[in-house]
C-alpha positions as CSV (number, residue, x, y, z in Angstrom):
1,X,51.0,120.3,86.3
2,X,49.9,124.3,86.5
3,X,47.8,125.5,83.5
4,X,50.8,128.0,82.8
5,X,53.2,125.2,82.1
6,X,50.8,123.3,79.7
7,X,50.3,126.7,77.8
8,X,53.6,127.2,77.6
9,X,54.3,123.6,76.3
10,X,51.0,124.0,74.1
11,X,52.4,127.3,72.5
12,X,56.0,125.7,72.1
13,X,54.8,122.5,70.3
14,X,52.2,125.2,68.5
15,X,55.2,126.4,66.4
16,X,55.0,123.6,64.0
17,X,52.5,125.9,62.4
18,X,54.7,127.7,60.6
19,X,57.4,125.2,59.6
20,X,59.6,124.7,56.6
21,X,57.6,121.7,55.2
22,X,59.8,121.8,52.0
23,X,62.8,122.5,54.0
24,X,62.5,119.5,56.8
25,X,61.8,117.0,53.9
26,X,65.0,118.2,52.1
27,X,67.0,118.0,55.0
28,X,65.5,115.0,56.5
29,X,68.2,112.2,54.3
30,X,70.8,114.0,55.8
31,X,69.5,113.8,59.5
32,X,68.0,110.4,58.9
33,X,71.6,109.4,58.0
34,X,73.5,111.4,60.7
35,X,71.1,109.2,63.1
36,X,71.7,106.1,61.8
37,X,75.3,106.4,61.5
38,X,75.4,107.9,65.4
39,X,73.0,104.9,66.4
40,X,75.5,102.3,65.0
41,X,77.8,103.6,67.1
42,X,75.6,103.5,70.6
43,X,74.8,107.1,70.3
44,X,70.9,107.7,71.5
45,X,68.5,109.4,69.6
46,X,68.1,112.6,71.7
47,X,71.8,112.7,72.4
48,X,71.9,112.9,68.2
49,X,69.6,115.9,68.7
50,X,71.7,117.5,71.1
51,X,74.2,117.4,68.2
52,X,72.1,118.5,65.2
53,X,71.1,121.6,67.8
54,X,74.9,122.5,67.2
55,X,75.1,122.1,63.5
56,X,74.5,125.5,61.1
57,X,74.3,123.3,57.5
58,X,71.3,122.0,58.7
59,X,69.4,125.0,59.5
60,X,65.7,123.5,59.8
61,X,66.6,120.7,62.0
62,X,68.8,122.4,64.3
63,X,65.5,125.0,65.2
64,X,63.5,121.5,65.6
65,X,66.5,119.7,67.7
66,X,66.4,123.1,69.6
67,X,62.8,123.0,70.6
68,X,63.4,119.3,71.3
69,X,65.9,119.9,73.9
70,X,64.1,123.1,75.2
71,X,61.4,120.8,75.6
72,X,63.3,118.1,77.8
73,X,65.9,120.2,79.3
74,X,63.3,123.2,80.4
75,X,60.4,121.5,81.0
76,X,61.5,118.1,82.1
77,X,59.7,116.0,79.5
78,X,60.7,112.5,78.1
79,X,62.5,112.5,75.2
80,X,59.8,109.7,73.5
81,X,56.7,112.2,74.7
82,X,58.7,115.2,72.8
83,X,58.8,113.2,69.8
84,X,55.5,112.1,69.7
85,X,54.3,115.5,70.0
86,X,56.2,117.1,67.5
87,X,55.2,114.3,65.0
88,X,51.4,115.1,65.6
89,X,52.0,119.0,65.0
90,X,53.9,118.2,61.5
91,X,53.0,119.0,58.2
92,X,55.6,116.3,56.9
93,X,54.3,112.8,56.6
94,X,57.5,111.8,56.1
95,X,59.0,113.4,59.2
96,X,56.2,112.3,60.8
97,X,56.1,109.0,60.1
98,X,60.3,108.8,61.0
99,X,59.3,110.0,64.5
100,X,56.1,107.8,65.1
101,X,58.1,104.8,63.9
102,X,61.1,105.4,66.5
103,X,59.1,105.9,69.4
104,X,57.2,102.7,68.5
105,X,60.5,100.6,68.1
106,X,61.6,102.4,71.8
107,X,58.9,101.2,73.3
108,X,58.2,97.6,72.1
109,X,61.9,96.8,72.2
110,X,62.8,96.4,68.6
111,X,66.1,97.3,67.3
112,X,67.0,101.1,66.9
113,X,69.6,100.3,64.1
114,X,67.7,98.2,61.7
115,X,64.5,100.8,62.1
116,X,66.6,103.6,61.2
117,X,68.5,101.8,58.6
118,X,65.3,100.7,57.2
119,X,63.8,103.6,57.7
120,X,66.9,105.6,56.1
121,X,66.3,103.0,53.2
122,X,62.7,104.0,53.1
123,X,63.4,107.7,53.2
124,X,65.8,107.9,49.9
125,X,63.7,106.4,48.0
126,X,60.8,108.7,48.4
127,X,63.4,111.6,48.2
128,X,64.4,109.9,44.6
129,X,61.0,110.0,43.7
130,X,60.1,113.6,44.9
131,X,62.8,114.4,42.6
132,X,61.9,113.3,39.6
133,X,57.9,114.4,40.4
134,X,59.9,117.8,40.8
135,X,61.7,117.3,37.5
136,X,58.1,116.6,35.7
137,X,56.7,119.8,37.2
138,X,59.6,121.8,35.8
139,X,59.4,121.0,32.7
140,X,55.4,121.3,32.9
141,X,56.6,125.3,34.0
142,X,59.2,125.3,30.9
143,X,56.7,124.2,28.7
144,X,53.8,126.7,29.5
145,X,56.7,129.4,29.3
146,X,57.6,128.6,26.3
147,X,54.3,128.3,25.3
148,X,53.8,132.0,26.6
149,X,56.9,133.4,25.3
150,X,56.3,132.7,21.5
151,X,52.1,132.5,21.6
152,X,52.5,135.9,23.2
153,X,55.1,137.8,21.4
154,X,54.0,136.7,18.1
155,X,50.4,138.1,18.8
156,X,52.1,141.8,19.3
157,X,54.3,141.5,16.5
158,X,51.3,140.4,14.4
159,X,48.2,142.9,15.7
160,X,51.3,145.8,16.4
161,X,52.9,145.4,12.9
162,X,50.0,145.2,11.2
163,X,48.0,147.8,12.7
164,X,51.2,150.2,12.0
165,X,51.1,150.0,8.1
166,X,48.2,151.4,5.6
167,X,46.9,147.8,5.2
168,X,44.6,148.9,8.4
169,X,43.0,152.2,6.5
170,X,40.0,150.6,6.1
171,X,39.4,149.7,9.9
172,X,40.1,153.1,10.9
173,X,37.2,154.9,9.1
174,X,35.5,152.5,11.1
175,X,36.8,153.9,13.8
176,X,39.3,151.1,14.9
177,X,41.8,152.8,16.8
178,X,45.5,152.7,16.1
179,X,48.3,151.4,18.6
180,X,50.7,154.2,20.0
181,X,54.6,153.6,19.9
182,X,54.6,154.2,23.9
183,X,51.8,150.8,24.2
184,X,54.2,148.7,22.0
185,X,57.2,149.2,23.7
186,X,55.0,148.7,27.1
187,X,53.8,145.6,26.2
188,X,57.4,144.3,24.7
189,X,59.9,146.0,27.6
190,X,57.5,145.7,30.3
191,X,54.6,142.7,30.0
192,X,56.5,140.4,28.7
193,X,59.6,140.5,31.2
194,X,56.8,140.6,33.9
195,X,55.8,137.5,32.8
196,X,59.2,136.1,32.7
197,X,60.0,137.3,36.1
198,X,56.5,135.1,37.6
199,X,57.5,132.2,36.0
200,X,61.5,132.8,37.5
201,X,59.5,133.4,40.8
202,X,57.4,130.0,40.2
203,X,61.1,128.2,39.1
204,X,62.4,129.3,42.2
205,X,59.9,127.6,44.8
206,X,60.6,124.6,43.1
207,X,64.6,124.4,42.5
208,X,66.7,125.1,45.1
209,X,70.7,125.4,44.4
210,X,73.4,122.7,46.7
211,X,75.6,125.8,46.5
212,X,75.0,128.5,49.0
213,X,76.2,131.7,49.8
214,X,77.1,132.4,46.5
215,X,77.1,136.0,46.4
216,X,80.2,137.1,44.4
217,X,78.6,137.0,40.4
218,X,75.6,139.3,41.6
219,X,77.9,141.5,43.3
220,X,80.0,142.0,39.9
221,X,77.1,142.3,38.0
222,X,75.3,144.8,39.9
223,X,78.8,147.0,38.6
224,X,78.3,145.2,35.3
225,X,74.9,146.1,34.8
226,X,75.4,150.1,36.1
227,X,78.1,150.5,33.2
228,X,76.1,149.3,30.5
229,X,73.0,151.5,31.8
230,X,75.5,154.4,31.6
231,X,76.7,153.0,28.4
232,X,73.1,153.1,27.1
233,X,72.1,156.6,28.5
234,X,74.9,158.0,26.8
235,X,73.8,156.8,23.7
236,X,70.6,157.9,24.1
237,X,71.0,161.3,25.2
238,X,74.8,162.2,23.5
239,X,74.8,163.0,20.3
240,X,78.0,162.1,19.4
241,X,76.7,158.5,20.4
242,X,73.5,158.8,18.8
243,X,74.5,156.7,15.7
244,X,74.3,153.6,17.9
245,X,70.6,154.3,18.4
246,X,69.8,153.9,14.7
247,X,67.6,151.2,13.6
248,X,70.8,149.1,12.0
249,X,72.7,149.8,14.5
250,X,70.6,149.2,17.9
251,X,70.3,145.4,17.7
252,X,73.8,145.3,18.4
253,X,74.3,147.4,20.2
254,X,72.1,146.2,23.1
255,X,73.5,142.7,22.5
256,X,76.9,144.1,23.4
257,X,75.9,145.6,26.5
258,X,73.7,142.8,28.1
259,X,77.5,141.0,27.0
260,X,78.5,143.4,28.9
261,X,76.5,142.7,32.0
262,X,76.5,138.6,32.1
263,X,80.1,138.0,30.8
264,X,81.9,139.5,33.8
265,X,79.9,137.4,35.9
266,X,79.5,134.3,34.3
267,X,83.3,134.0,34.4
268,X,83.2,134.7,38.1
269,X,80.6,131.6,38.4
270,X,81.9,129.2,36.5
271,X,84.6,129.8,38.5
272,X,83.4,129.7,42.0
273,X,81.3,126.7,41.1
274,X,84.0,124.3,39.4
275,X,85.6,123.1,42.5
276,X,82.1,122.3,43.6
277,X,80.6,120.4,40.9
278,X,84.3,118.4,41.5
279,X,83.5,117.9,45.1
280,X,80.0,116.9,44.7
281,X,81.4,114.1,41.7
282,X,83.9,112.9,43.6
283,X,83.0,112.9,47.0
284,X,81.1,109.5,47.1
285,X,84.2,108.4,45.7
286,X,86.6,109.8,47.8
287,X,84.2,108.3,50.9
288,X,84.8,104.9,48.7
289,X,88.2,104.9,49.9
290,X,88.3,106.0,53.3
291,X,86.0,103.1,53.8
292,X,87.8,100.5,52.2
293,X,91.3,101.5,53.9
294,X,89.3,101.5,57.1
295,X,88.3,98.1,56.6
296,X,92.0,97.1,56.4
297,X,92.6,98.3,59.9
298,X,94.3,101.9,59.4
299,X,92.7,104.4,61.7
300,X,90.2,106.8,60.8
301,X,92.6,109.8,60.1
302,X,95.2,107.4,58.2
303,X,92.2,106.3,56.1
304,X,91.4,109.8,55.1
305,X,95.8,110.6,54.8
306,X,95.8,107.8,52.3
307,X,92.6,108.3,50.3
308,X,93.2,112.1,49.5
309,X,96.8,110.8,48.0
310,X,94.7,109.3,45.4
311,X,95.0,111.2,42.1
312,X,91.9,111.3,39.9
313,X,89.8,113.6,41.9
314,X,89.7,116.7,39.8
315,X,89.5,119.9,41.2
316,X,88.3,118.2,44.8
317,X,92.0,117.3,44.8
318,X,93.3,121.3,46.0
319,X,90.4,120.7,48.9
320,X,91.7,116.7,49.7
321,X,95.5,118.5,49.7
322,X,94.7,120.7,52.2
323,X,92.9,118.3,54.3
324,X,95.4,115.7,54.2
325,X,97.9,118.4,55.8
326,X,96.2,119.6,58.4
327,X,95.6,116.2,59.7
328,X,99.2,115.4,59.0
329,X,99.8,118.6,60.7
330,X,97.4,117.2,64.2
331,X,94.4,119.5,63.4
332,X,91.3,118.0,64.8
333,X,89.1,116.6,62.4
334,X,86.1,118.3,63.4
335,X,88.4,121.6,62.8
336,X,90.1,120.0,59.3
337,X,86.2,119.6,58.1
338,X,85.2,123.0,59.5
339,X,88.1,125.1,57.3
340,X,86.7,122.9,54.3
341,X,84.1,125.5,53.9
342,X,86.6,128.2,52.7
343,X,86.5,126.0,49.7
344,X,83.4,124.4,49.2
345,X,80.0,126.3,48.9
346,X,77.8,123.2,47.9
347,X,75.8,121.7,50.6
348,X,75.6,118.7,50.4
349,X,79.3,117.6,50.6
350,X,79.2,120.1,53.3
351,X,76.9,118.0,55.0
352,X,78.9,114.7,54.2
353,X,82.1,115.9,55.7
354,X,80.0,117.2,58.9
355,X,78.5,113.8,59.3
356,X,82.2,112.4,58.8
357,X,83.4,114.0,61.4
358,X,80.7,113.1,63.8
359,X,81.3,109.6,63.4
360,X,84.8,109.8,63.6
361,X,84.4,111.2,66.9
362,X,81.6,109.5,68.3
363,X,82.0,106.0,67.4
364,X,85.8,106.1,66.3
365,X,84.6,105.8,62.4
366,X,83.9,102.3,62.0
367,X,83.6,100.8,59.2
368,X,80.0,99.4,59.1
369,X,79.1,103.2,59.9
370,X,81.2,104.2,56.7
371,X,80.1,101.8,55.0
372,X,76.7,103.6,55.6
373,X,77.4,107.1,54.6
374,X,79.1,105.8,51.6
375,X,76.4,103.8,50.2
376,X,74.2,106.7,50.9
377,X,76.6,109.4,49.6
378,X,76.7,107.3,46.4
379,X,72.8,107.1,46.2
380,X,72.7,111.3,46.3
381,X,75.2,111.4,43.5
382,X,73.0,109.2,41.2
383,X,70.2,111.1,42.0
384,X,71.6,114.8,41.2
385,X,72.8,112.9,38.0
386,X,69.2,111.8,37.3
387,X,67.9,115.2,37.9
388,X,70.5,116.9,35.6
389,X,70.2,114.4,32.5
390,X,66.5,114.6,32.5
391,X,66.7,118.5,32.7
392,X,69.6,119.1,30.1
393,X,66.7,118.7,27.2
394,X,64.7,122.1,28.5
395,X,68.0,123.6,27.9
396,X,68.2,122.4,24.4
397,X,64.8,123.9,24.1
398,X,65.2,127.6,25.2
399,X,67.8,127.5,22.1
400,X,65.1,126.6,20.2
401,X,62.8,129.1,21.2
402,X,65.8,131.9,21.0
403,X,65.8,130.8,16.9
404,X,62.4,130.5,16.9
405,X,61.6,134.1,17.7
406,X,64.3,136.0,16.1
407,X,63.3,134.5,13.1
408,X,59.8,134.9,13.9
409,X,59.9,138.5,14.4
410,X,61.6,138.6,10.8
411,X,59.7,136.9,8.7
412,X,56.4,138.7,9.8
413,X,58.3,142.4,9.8
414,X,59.3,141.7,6.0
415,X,55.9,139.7,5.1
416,X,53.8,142.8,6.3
417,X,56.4,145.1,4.0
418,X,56.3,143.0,1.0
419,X,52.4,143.2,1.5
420,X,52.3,146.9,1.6
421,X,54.4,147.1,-1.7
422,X,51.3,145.3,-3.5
423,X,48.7,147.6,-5.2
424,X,45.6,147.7,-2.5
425,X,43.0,150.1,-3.7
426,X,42.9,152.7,-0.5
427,X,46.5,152.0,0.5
428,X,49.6,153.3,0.5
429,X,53.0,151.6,0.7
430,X,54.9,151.6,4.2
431,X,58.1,153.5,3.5
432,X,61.6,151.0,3.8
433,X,62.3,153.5,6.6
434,X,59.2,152.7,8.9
435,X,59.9,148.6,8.5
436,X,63.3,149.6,9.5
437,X,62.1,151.1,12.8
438,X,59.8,148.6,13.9
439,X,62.2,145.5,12.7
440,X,64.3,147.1,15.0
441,X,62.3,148.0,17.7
442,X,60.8,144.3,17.9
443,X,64.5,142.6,17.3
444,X,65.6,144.5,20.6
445,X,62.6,143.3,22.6
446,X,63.4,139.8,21.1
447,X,67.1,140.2,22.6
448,X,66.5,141.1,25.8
449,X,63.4,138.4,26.4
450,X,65.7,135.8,25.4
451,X,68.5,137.2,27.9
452,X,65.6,137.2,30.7
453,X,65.3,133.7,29.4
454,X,68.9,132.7,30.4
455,X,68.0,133.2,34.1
456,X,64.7,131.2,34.0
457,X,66.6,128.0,32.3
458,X,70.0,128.7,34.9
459,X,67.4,128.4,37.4
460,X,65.8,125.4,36.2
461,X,68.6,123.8,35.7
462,X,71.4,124.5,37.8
463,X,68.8,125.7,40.9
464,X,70.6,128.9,40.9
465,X,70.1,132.1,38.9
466,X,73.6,132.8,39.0
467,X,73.7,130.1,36.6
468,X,71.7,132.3,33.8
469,X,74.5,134.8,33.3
470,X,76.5,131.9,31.2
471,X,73.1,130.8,29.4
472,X,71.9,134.4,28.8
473,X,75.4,134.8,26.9
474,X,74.5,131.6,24.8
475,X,70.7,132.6,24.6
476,X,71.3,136.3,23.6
477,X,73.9,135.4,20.8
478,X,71.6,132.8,19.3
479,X,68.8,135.1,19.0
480,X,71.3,137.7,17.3
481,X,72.9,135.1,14.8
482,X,69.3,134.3,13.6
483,X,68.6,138.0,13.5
484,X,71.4,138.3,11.0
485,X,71.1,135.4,9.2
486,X,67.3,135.5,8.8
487,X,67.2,139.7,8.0
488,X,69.7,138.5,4.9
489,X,68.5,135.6,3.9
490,X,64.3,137.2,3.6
491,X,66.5,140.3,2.5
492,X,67.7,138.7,-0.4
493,X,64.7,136.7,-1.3
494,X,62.5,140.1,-1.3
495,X,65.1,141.9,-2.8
496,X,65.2,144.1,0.2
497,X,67.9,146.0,1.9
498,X,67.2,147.1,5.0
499,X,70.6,147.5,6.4
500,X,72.7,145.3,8.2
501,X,71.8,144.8,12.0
């Protein structure tokens, strides 16, 4: 063979360098199961990669099955040699090990359907366990924000408060200079939602959403978010509007306007999303029943005609409805299951129906292979289940923190004033105006971290930040509730009135 054609296969199999790692292992299930299922049905292996090289949901493996037919097709290369090479270039062991293992059953004569079903077997559990080692790292990153959020902020609100009253006279003929109103709001507006952002940044590389292409609630709040900037500037720079810039006053109004921003397009989500979080319930169960009816002899289309009659599916009903009539109506299935993704946004039934329809058509949708991809499908349900019940408590927890520092910021603001009152030879007292300012001031920082908070927890626990404009609503009207009831409660135990917020 010419030098040329080895380089060319060297630099082709030389791509693995820069492969989705993360991306083949949260794929692989789904093309471990797509294999088995086609294997039952006397499908080969590199014919099922002819296949995945046609499928978009799986957008990592049909770049692999690609190269893998480039490799044959092109260069003329054995399907088993292909394999082999692209397991030694791999950064997955897991792939890795999938490929190795096949080859090895090929060539010493074993069964191809008990390794893959084995193998499949093999594969979920490790994928249940990398989930729940990616649940323990997120809530080691909730933790260390939350950590962060309230060790930081309460160290400006302490050295910032403090250093703005008289109590700090002494230091200053020492020569201990004083903090500037532009470093405070800095360090509250600017440091602290840079922080926020890294840790949303770190959240991301280790959540990843089912539902894709979900573009709609950033679209209406991008227009969300420009009228509450114009709504802000106004009152800013109108004087008409320059009332709602007061220091009782601005607390709520910058609550009303994030409102403004994340109501709009939480509606929109919770929305979009509701049909999906139906489908992804109920799809094991719907799969349940085309099974079963297959087993009773009905053909594959019949099967899936009588289990979408079923009532009990929630939403995923209006999606089983329209499938149910288009096969009536003679649509192909591959064609039916195509047209399901007008509907349904969430990957993984996405990737269910797609591996439906392949066996159907392959192998006729027998129900051994069913059987399969139902027992399977039911294992993915229980482990998104897992994943959400162990995260719902780091939601419970970015309440807490919301509390936390509103009432935080309170108690110190009205502590340092009280103090000031007291007779401290070389002091003066801090006028009721001044603690008015800076409770202000520090309330409004406290409002909009905890709305920045909403996006950090929708993307821990929903894997999408579109999730965050619902829980910055909940976030952001916690932290105002203990605003007001903290500022009246300390109000009335100092006998204080600093105005209602």
């Amino acid at each position: 063979m010419s030098a040329k054609v080895l380089g060319r296969l060297k630099q082709l199999l030389g791509q693995h360098a820069n492969e989705d790692k993360n991306g083949i292992e949260r794929e692989l299930p789904f093309v471990a199961l797509l294999f088995t299922l086609l294997a039952a049905s006397g499908v080969t292996l590199y014919e099922s990669w002819k296949k995945i090289a046609n499928i978009g949901q799986l957008k990592v493996f049909q770049k692999e099955a690609k190269e893998v037919v480039r490799l044959v097709e092109v260069l003329g290369y054995d399907p088993l040699t292909v394999m082999q090479k692209r397991a030694e270039k791999t950064r997955s062991k897991i792939y890795r090990e999938f490929l190795l293992g096949y080859v090895s059953a090929v060539r010493s004569g074993g069964s191809i359907v008990n390794y893959l079903r084995s193998k499949l077997r093999s594969i979920f559990e490790g994928h249940n366990a990398a989930a729940i080692r990616s649940i323990e790292r997120l809530g080691t990153i909730v933790e260390a924000y939350a950590v962060m959020l309230i060790v930081t902020l309460c160290s400006y609100i302490l050295f910032i408060v403090f250093s703005a009253t008289s109590v700090f006279e002494p230091l200053k003929l020492t020569g201990t200079p004083s903090v500037p109103t532009e470093v405070i709001v800095i360090l509250i507006f600017v440091l602290n939602p840079m922080i926020s952002i890294v840790f949303m940044a770190i959240a991301h590389m280790e959540r990843r959403s089912n539902i894709i292409g979900l573009k709609k609630p950033y679209q209406v709040a991008v227009i969300s978010a420009a009228i509450s900037c114009g709504i802000i500037a106004s009152a800013f720079f109108t004087s008409a509007l320059n009332f709602l810039t007061e220091p009782q006053h601005l607390p709520l109004f910058i609550t009303l306007c994030l409102l403004i921003i994340s109501l709009p397009a939480a509606v929109v989500y919770v929305e979009s999303v509701r049909i999906n979080y139906a489908a992804e319930n109920f799809m094991p169960s719907f799969l349940r029943d085309v099974t079963e009816a297959r087993k009773t002899g009905l053909s594959p289309e019949k099967s899936i005609i009588h289990a979408a009659r079923r009532s009990g599916y929630g939403r995923f009903s209006e999606v089983l409805r329209i499938i149910r009539s288009q096969i009536e109506w003679g649509v192909p299935i591959k064609r039916v299951f195509m047209n399901v993704k007008r509907k349904i946004q969430t990957w993984p039934v996405l990737v269910n129906f797609l591996i439906l329809g392949e066996t159907i058509k392959t192998g006729g949708g027998s129900s051994i292979a069913l059987d399969i991809l139902t027992e399977y499908s039911e294992k993915m349900k229980d482990v998104e289940t897992h994943k959400r019940a162990m995260l719902r408590p780091y939601v419970i927890l970015a309440f807490i923190w919301s509390a936390l520092l509103a009432l935080t910021t309170t108690m110190v603001a009205m502590s340092v004033y009280t103090l000031t009152q007291l007779s401290i030879p070389g002091s003066e007292t801090l006028p009721l105006r001044v603690i008015q300012e800076h409770l202000s001031l520090f309330s409004t920082g406290t409002l909009f971290q905890c709305w920045l908070s909403g996006f950090f927890i929708g993307k821990v626990s929903d894997g999408t930040f579109a999730a965050g404009f619902k829980y910055s609503i909940m976030l952001v009207l916690t932290a105002y509730m203990s605003l007001v009831i903290s500022q009246t409660v300390l109000s009335g135990l100092f006998g204080l009135v600093t105005g209602s917020i």
